[in-house]
C-alpha positions as CSV (number, residue, x, y, z in Angstrom):
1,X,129.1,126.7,-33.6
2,X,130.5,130.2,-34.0
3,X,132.0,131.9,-31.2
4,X,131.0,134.9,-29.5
5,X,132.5,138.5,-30.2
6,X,135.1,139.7,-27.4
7,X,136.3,142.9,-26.1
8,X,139.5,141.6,-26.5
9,X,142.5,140.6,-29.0
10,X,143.2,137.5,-27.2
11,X,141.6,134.3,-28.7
12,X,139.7,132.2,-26.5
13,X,140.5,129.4,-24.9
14,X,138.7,126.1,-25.3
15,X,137.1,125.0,-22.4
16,X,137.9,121.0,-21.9
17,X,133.7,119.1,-22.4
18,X,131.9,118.7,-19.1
19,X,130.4,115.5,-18.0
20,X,126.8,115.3,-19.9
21,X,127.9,117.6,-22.5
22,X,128.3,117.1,-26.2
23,X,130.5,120.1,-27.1
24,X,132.9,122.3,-25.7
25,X,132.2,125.9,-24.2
26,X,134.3,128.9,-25.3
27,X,135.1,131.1,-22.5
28,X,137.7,134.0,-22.4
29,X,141.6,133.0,-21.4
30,X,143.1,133.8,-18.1
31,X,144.2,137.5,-18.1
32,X,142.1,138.8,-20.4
33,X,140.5,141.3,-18.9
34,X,137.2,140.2,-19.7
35,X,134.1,138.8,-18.0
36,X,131.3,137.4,-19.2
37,X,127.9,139.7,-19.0
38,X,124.6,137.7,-17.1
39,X,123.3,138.4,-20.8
40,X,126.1,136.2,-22.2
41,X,126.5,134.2,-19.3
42,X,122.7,133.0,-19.5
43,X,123.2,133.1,-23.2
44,X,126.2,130.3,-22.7
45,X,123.9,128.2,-20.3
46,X,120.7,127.9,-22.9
47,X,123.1,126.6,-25.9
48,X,124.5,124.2,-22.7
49,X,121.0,122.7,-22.1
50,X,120.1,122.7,-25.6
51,X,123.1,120.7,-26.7
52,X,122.8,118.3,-23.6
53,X,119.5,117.6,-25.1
54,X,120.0,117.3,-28.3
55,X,122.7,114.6,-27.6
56,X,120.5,112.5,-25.2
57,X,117.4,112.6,-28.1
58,X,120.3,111.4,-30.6
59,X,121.4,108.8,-28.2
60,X,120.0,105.2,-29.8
61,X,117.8,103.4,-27.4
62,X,118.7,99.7,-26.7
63,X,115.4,98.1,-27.1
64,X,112.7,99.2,-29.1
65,X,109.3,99.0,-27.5
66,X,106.4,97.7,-29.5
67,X,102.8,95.9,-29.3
68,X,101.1,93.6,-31.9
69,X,97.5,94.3,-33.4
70,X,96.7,91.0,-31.6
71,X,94.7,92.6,-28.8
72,X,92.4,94.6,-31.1
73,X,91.6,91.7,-32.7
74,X,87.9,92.1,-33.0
75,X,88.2,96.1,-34.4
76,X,89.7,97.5,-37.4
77,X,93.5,97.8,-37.5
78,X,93.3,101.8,-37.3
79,X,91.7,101.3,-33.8
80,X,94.8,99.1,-32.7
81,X,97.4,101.5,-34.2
82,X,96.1,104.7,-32.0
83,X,95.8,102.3,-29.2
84,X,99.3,101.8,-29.2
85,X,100.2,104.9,-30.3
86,X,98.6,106.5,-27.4
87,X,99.8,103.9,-25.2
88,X,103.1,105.6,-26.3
89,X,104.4,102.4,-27.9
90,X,106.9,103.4,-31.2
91,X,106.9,100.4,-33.1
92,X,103.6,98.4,-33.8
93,X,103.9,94.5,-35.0
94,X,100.8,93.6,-37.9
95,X,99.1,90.0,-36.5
96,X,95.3,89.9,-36.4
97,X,92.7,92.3,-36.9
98,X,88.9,92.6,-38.1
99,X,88.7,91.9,-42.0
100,X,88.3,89.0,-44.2
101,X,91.3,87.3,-43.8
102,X,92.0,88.1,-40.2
103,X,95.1,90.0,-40.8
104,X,96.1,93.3,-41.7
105,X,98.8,92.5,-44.8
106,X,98.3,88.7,-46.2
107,X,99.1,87.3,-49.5
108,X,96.6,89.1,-50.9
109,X,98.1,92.0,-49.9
110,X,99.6,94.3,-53.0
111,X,102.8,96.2,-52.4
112,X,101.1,99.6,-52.8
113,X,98.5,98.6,-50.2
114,X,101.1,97.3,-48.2
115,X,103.0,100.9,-48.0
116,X,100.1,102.7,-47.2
117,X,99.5,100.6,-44.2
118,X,102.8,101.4,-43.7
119,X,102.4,105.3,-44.2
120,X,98.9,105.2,-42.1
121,X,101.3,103.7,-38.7
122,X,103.8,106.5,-39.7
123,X,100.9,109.2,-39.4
124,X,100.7,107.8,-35.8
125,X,104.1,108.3,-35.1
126,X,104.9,104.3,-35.0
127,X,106.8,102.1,-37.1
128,X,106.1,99.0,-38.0
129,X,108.7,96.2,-36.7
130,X,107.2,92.9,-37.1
131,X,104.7,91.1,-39.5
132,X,103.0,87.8,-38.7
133,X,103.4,85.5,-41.9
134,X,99.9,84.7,-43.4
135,X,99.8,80.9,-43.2
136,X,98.7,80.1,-46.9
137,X,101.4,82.5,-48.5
138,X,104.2,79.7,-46.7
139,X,103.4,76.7,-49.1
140,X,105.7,78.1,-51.8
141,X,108.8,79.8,-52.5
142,X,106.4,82.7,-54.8
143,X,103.8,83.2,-51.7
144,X,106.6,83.3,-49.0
145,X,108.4,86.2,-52.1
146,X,105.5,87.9,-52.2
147,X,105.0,88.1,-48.4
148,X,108.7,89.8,-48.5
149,X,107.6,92.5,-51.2
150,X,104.9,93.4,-48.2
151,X,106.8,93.5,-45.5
152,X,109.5,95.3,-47.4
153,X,106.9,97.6,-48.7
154,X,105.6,98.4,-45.3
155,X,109.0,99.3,-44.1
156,X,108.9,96.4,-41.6
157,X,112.3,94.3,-41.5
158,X,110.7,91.2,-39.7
159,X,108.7,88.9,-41.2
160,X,107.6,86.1,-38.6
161,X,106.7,82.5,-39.5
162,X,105.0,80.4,-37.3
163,X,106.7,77.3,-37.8
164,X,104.8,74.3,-38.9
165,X,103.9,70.4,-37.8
166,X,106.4,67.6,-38.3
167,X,104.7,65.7,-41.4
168,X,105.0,69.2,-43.0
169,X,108.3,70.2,-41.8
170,X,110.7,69.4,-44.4
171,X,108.9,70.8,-47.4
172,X,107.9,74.1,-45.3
173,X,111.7,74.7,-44.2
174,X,112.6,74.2,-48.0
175,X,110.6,77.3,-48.9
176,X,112.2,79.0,-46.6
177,X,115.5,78.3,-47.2
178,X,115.3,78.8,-50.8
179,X,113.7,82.5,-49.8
180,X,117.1,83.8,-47.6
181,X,118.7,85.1,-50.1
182,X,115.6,87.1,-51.5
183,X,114.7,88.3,-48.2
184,X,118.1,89.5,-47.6
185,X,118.2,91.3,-51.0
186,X,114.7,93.1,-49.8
187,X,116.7,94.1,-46.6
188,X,113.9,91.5,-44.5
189,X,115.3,88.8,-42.0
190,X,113.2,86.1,-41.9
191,X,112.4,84.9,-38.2
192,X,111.0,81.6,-36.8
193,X,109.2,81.9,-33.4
194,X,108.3,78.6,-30.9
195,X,105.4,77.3,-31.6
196,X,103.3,74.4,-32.2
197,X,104.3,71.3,-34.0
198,X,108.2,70.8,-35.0
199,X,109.0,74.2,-33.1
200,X,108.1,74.5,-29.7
201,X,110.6,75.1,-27.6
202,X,114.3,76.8,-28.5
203,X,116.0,74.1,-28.8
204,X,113.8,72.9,-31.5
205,X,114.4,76.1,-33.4
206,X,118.1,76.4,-32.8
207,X,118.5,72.6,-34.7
208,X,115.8,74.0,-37.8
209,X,117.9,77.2,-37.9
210,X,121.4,75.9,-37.3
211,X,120.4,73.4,-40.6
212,X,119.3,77.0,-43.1
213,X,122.2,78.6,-41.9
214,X,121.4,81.6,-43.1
215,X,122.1,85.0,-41.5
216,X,118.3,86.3,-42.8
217,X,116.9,83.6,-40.9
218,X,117.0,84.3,-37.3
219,X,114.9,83.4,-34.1
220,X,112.4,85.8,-32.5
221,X,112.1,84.5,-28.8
222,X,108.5,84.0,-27.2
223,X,108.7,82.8,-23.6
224,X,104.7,82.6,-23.0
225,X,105.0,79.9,-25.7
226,X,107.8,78.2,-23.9
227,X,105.6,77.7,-20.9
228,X,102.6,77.1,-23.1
229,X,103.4,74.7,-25.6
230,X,105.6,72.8,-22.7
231,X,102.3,72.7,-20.4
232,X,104.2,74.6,-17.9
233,X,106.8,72.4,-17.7
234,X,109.7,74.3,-19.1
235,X,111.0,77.2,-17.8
236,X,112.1,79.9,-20.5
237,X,114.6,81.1,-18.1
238,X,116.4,78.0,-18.4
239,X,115.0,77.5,-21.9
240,X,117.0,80.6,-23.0
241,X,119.9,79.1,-22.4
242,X,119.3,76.9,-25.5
243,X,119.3,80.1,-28.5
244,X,122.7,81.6,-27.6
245,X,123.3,83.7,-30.7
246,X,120.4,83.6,-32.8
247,X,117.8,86.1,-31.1
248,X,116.9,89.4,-32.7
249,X,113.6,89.8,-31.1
250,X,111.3,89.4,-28.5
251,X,107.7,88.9,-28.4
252,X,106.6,89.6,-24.4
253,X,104.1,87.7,-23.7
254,X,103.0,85.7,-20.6
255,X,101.8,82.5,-19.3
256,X,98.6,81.5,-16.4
257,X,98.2,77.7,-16.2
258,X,96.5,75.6,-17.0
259,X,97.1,76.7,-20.9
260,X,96.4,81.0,-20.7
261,X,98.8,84.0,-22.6
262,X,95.6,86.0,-23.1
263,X,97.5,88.4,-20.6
264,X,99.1,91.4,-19.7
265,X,103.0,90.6,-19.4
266,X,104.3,91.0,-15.7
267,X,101.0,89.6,-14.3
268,X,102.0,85.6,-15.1
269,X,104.8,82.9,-14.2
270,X,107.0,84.7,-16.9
271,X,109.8,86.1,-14.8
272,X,111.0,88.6,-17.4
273,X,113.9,89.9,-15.7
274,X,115.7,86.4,-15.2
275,X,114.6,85.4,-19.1
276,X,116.2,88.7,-20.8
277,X,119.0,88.6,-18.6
278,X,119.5,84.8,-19.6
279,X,119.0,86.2,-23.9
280,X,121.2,89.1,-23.1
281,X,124.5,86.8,-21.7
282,X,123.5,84.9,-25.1
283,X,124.2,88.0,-26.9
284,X,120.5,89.6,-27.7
285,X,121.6,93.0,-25.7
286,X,119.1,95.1,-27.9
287,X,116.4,94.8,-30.4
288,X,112.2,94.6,-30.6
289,X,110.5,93.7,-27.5
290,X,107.3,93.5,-28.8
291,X,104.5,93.1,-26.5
292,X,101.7,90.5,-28.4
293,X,99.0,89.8,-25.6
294,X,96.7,91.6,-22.8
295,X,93.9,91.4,-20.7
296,X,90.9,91.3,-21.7
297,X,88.0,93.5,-21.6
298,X,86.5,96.2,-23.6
299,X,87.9,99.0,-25.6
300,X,89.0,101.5,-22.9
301,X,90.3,98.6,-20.8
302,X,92.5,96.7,-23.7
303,X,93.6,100.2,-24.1
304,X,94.4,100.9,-20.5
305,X,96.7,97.5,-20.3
306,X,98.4,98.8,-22.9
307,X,99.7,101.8,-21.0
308,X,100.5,99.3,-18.5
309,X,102.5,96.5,-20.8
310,X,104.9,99.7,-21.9
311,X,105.5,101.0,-18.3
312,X,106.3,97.4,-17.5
313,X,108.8,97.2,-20.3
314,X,110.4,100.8,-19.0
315,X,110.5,99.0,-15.6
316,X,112.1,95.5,-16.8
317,X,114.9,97.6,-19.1
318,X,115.5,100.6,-17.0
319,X,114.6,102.7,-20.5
320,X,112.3,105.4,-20.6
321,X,110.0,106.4,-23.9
């Protein structure tokens, strides 16, 4: 920035940066025979504030706070994006919605459509962060492609594949493996979640991705589905302890026996602190958390939990939106 005029011939000195500060101050040198006016004085303190600003707004955040359509299942997806949106959510993760196939991009899905979907979450002031993988696109190499192109084209870098049963695991993991390399060329990382079948739990995953060994093939962590798939049997806190390494993302999302995720996380046996402690000392210190399920209830309510599910993520990272 330039500095201010002086009444004298002396240059000013450069005043070492202050805790919290960005920049350094100009202020006369010692002798100088001059002293800062209240106008300049105030003048000096604004730019101070300003910069301090400015450098915190700058600053990175560690996790990035997000919610799935999944909740607004039953509306049209633009109802679910200014739900989160005014949930003050910034990322927004595509899964179910009202149309024919149930989600809002699938194989059927064109590019161009794709990136206006994208475009329409932008409006909102959200980005899009994850993409649940339509099921019938995963039987080839050309559907799993052309689910890329979308999720490229909808500026969302993580595409998320449900996994699959053990009869078909071998031929679906083939697809995969053969898409990596595209994926990674798109600038997509490919991410496998536990789920039903040959995937429930992490250590499951870890051996399926360990086998790929591909660096656009990572693990998205789901620790309702731990609980779930185990029958409440299997702690994700000590389940964690299993994906050391391989976690770029989070879905939040809790667990009520007997067999229950239909709610708001924070309000179940999830103990959220312990579990992203546990993925943290395994070396997942920032990325998506992206809330997938709340309570139920009408409009106004699902939108009400909402607001909830991100102060409880402000609360569990110590980061505020």
């Amino acid at each position: 920035m330039q500095s201010e005029k002086t009444t004298t011939n002396q240059d000013p000195m450069i005043e070492p940066a202050r805790p919290g500060l960005s920049f350094r101050i100009l202020t006369p040198s010692a002798g100088s025979g001059h002293r800062l006016s209240r106008r300049e004085f105030m003048g000096s303190a604004l730019v101070a504030t300003a910069g301090a600003r400015l450098s915190r707004a700058s600053q990175t955040p560690r996790w990035q706070f997000g919610c799935y359509t999944r909740p607004w299942a039953q509306y049209d997806y633009h109802v679910a994006f200014d739900g989160i949106a005014a949930a003050g959510f910034n990322y927004v993760g595509l899964m179910t919605t009202k149309s024919k196939t149930s989600l809002i991009i699938s194989m059927a899905t064109t590019p161009k459509e794709a990136a206006a979907i994208g475009g329409e979450a932008k409006q909102r002031g959200l980005k899009i962060i994850s993409m649940w993988a339509d099921d019938d696109a995963m039987g080839t190499a050309v559907g799993l492609k052309r689910l890329i192109d979308n999720s490229a084209a909808c500026g969302c870098p993580y595409l998320l594949l449900g996994g699959t049963e053990e009869q078909r695991a071998d031929a679906y993991y083939k697809v995969v493996a053969e898409c990596c390399d595209y994926a990674q060329s798109k600038g997509v990382v490919l991410t496998l979640k536990p789920h039903a079948g040959s995937n429930p739990d992490g250590a499951s995953c870890r051996k399926t991705i360990d086998r790929i060994g591909h660096k656009s093939f990572r693990l998205w962590y789901d620790p309702g589905n731990i609980y779930y798939y185990s029958d409440g049997k299997l702690d994700p806190v000590n389940d964690a302890a299993t994906v050391d390494g391989l976690v770029v993302g989070m879905r939040v999302k809790d667990f009520r026996v007997p067999k229950d995720v239909e709610l708001t996380p924070g309000t179940g046996l999830v103990n959220f602190p312990k579990v992203l402690s546990r993925l943290e000392q395994g070396g997942f210190s920032h990325g998506p958390l992206v809330v997938e399920c709340l309570d139920h209830g009408d409009l106004p309510r699902v939108n009400a939990e909402a607001l909830k599910a991100r102060r409880f993520l402000e609360t569990l990272t110590g980061q505020k939106l």
